[in-house]
BAKOL-944255 format. One record per residue (C-alpha): x, y, z. Coordinates in steps of 0.25 Angstrom, whole numbers, padded with zeros to 4 digits, always signed. Example, Ala and Ser with C-alpha at 12.3 -4.5 7.8 and 13.67 -1.06 7.14 Angstrom:
! BAKOL-944255
+0049-0018+0031;+0055-0004+0029;
This chain:
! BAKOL-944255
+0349+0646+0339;+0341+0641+0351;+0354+0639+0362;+0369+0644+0362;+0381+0640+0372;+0392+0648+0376;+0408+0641+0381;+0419+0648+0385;+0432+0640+0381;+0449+0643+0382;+0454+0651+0392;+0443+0660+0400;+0444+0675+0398;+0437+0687+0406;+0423+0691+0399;+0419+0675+0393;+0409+0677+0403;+0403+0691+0399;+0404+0683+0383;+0395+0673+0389;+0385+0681+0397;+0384+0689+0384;+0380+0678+0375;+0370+0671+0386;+0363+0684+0388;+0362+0689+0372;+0360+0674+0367;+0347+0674+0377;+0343+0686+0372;+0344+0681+0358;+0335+0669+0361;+0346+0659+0366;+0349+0649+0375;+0364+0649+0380;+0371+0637+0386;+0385+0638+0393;+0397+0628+0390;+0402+0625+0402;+0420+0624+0400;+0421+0628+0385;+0423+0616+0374;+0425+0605+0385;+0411+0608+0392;+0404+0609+0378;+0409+0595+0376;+0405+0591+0390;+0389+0598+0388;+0393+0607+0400;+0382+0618+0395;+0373+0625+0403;+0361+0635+0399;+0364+0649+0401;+0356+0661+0405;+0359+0677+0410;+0359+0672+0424;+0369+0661+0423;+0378+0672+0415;+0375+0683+0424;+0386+0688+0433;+0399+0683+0424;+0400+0696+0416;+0411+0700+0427;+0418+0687+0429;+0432+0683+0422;+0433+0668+0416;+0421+0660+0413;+0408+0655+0417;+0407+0644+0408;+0420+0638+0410;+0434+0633+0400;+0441+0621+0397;+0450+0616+0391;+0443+0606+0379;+0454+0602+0371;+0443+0588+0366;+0435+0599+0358;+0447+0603+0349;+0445+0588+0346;+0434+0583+0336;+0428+0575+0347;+0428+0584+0357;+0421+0595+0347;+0408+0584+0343;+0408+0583+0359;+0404+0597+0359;+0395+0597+0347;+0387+0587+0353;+0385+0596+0364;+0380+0608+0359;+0371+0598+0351;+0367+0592+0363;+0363+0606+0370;+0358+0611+0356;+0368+0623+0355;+0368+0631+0342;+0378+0641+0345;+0390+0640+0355;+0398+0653+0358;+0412+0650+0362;+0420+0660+0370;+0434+0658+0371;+0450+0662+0366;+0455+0654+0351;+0453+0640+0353;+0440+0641+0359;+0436+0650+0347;+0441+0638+0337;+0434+0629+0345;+0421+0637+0341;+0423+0638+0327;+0426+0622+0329;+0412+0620+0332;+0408+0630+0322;+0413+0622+0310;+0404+0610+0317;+0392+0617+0316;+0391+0625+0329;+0389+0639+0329;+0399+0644+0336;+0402+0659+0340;+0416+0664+0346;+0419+0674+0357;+0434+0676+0361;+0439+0675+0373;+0453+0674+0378;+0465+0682+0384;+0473+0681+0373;+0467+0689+0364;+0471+0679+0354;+0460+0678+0346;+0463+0686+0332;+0449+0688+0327;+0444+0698+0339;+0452+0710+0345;+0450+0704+0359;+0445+0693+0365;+0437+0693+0380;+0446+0691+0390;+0458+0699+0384;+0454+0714+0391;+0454+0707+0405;+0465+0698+0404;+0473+0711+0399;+0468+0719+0410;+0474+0708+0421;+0488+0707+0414;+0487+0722+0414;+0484+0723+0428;+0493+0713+0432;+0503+0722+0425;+0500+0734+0433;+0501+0726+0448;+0516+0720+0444;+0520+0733+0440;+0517+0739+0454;+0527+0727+0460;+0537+0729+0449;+0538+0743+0449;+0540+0741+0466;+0552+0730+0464;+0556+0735+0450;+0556+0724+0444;+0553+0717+0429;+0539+0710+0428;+0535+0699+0417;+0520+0696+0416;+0514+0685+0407;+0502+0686+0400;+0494+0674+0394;+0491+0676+0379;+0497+0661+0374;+0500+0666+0360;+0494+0679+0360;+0502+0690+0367;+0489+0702+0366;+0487+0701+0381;+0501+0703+0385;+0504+0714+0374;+0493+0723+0379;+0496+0721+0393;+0510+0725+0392;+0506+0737+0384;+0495+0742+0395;+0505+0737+0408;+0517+0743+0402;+0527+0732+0399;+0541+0735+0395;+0540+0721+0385;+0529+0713+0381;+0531+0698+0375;+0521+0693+0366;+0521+0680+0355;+0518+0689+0344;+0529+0698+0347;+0545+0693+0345;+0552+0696+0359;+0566+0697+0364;+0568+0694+0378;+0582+0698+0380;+0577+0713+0373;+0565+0712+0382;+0576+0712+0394;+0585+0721+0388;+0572+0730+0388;+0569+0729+0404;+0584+0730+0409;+0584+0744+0401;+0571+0749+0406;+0576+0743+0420;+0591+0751+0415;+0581+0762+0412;+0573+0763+0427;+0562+0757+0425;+0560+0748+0436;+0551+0740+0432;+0546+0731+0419;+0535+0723+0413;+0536+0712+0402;+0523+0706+0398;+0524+0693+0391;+0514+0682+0385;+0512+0669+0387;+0511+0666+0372;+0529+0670+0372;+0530+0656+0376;+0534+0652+0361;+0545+0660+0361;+0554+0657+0375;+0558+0644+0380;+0551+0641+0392;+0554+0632+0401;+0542+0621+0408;+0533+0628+0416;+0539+0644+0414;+0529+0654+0410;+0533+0665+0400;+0532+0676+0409;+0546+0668+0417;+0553+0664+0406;+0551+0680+0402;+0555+0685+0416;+0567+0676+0419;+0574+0679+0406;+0571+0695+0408;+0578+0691+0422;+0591+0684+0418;+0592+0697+0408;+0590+0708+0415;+0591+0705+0430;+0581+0711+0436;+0569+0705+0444;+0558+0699+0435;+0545+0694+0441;+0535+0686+0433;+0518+0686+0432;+0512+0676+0424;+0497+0682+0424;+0491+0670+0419;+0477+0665+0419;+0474+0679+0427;+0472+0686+0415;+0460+0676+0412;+0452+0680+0426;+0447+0691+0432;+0433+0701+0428;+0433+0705+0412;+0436+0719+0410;+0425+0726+0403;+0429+0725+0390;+0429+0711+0392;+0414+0711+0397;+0410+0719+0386;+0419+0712+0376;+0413+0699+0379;+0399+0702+0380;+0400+0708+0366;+0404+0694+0362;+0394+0687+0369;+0384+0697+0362;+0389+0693+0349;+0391+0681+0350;+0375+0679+0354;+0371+0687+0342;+0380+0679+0332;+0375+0666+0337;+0359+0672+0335;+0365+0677+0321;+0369+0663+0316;+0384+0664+0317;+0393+0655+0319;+0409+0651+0318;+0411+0668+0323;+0419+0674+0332;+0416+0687+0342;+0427+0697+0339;+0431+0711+0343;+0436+0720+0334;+0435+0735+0332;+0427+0735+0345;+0415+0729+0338;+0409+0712+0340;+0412+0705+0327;+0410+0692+0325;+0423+0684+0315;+0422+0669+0310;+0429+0660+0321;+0438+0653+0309;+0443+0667+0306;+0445+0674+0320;+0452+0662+0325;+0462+0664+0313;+0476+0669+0314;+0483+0676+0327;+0480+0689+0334;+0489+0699+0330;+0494+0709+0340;+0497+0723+0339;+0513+0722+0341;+0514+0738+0340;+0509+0737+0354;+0520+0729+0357;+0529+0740+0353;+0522+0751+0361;+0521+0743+0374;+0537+0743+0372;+0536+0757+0370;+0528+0763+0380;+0536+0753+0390;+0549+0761+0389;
């Protein structure tokens, strides 16, 4: 293969640019030319590539989101919008096209796989929601924040003794707000793939409360939504904290963290995590593959069919529910 092109698509996540300096550096190394898509899958439609060499990729290791750009493309789900695309990597004479990005990004790859394209995944998104790899870039750094952000509302709740609920993303995957109760010590964590009782999760804070402690955390995920009846416009995180309110009465302050757990530098393990995939992903292409996923597991870079990756929901390690209840006490 003479030239290969690298997007970044979905939601950005910290370390898509270390994956992207990774694969320009090693592709040219192997003998190829890289080219850049500009906005994911709605600038591949639009020809918004750009050649790209160790200078234009120097200086990102560091930086959180993405050189390249996201968009939203919801025309390339369409047939349409796909023959848009495939005319122009035809166009630009790409043989291979690295797509880094969370679950639908990655369907999107294997997509254009099934046209003809080879096509190789990287995983990136918050979530972790992606079942074929023990983590995705983006997740370490993102778990950091929400843990951080813990520890600085723990200083103001422990100084007006009052009940803190913090929202975490994770749309139907509740990892990120699992292992961030567990490592900031919260007294309940609500998750979709867990049942929950709110009135028992009060019943819980009033005796800890009865009990002296003056404080309390409840970390909850977006992706609980399902199961409450909100009303237009109220986030999770309220609907959580005002029932805990009416039943306990004590104070109750809401964080909505948001899309601050996208930003900020990747943590190390991101950087390493991501240049590890951009490696791959460079040597997969020189090797003829195609239709593959980068995954981590068991510490080592394997590489899964998209098809199959993509299959099924990330299970969760519920016992860690169990002991984050447990060391709370």
């Amino acid at each position: 293969m003479g030239r290969i092109a690298v997007l970044t698509s979905g939601g950005d996540a910290p370390g898509m640019n270390a994956a992207a300096r990774a694969l320009t550096r090693k592709g040219i190394a192997l003998g190829f030319e890289i080219w850049g898509v500009r906005r994911g899958y709605r600038g591949l439609m639009e020809e918004d590539l750009v050649p790209l060499g160790p200078r234009e990729v120097g200086d990102v290791l560091q930086r959180g989101g993405t050189m390249l750009g996201t968009a939203r493309a919801e025309e390339f789900k369409t047939p349409a919008g796909q023959k848009r695309a495939l005319e122009a990597l035809e166009k630009y004479r790409i043989e291979g096209l690295v797509v880094i990005g969370g679950d639908g990004s990655l369907h999107g790859a294997q997509a254009l796989h099934e046209q003809g394209v080879r096509t190789i995944g990287i995983p990136a998104t918050i979530d972790n929601d992606i079942p074929g790899t023990e983590i995705a870039i983006g997740v370490d750094t993102a778990l950091n924040t929400v843990v951080e952000a813990i520890n600085k509302l723990r200083d103001t709740a422990a100084s007006h003794e009052r009940t803190f609920v913090i929202e975490t993303m994770g749309r139907d995957c509740g990892y990120l707000a699992l292992m961030a109760g567990l490592a900031g010590g919260a007294e309940a964590i609500l998750i979709p793939e867990a049942p929950f009782d709110l009135k028992e999760v009060a019943r819980r804070v009033l005796r800890s409360h009865r009990a002296g402690k003056k404080h309390s955390f409840i970390v909850v995920s977006e992706g609980i939504r399902q199961h409450l009846e909100l009303r237009p416009f109220q986030s999770v995180g309220e609907y959580v904290g005002a029932y805990i309110a009416d039943e306990t009465g004590l104070e109750v302050r809401v964080t909505v963290l948001g899309h601050v757990q996208r930003g900020g530098a990747p943590t190390a393990f991101d950087r390493l995590l991501a240049t590890r995939f951009g490696v791959a992903a460079a040597q997969a292409l020189q090797e003829g593959k195609s239709g593959r996923m980068l995954a981590l597991q068991r510490g080592e870079i394997v590489s899964l069919p998209l098809k199959e990756a993509l299959q099924g929901r990330r299970e969760l390690d519920l016992e860690l529910l169990e002991l984050a209840y447990l060391l709370s006490g």
